[in-house]
C-alpha positions in Angstrom: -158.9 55.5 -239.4 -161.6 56.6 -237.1 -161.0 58.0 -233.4 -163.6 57.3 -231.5 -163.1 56.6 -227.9 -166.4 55.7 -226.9 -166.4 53.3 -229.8 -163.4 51.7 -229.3 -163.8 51.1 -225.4 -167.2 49.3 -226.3 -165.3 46.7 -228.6 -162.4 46.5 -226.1 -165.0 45.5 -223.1 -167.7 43.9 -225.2 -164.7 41.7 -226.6 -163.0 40.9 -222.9 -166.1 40.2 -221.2 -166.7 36.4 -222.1 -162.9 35.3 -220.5 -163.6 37.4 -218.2 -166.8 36.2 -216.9 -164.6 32.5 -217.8 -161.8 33.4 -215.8 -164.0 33.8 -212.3 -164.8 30.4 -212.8 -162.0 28.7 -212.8 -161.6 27.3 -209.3 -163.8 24.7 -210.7 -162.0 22.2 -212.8 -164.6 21.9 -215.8 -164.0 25.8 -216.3 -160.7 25.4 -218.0 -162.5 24.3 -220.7 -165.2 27.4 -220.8 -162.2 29.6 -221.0 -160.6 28.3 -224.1 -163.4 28.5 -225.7 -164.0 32.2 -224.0 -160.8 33.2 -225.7 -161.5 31.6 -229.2 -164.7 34.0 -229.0 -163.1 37.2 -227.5 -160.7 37.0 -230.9 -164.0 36.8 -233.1 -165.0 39.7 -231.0 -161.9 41.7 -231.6 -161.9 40.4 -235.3 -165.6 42.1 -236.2 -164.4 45.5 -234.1 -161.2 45.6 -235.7 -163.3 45.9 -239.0 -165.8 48.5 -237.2 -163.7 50.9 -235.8 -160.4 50.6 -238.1 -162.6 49.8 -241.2 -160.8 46.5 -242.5 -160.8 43.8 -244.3 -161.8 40.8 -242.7 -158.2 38.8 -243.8 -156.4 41.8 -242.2 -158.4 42.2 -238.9 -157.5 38.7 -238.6 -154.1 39.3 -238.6 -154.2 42.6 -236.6 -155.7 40.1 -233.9 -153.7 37.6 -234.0 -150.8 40.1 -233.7 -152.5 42.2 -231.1 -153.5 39.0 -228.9 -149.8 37.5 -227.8 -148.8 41.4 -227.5 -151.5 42.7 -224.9 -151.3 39.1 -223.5 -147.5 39.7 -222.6 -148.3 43.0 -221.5 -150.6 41.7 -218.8 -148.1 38.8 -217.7 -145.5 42.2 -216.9 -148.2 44.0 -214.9 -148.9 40.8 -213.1 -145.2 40.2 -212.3 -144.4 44.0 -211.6 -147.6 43.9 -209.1 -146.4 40.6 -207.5 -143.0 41.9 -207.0 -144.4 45.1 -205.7 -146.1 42.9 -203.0 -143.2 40.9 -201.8 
């Protein structure tokens, strides 16, 4: 496996940036849309990085995503709930 920090931080953003460009947009109604389809390409994203940086296959950079995905998305639902509490 390759450490490179620089590397990795590039796929991380690079891979993020299309729901999160989505997700400023949804106050409009048709935007829900955009950011399924922002998510579908953020895992394609993470699926051609996984193969850069950790050097896989492409049927197990599949799986790392799709086992990576629900994981960092849970993560982010705890920060969001340990931040709303903290505001209360």
């Amino acid at each position: 496996m390759r450490r490179d920090f620089v590397t990795n931080l590039n796929i991380a953003v690079y891979g993020s940036l299309p729901l999160w460009l989505a997700g400023t947009l949804l106050f409009f109604m048709p935007a829900v849309f955009l950011c399924m389809i922002a998510f579908f390409y953020s895992c394609v994203q993470y699926v051609i990085g996984a193969r850069i940086v950790l050097g896989m296959e492409i049927d197990d950079s599949a799986q790392f995503v799709v086992g990576a995905v629900p994981f960092s998305g849970a993560a982010m639902l705890m920060v969001a709930i340990g931040a709303g509490a903290a505001l209360i």
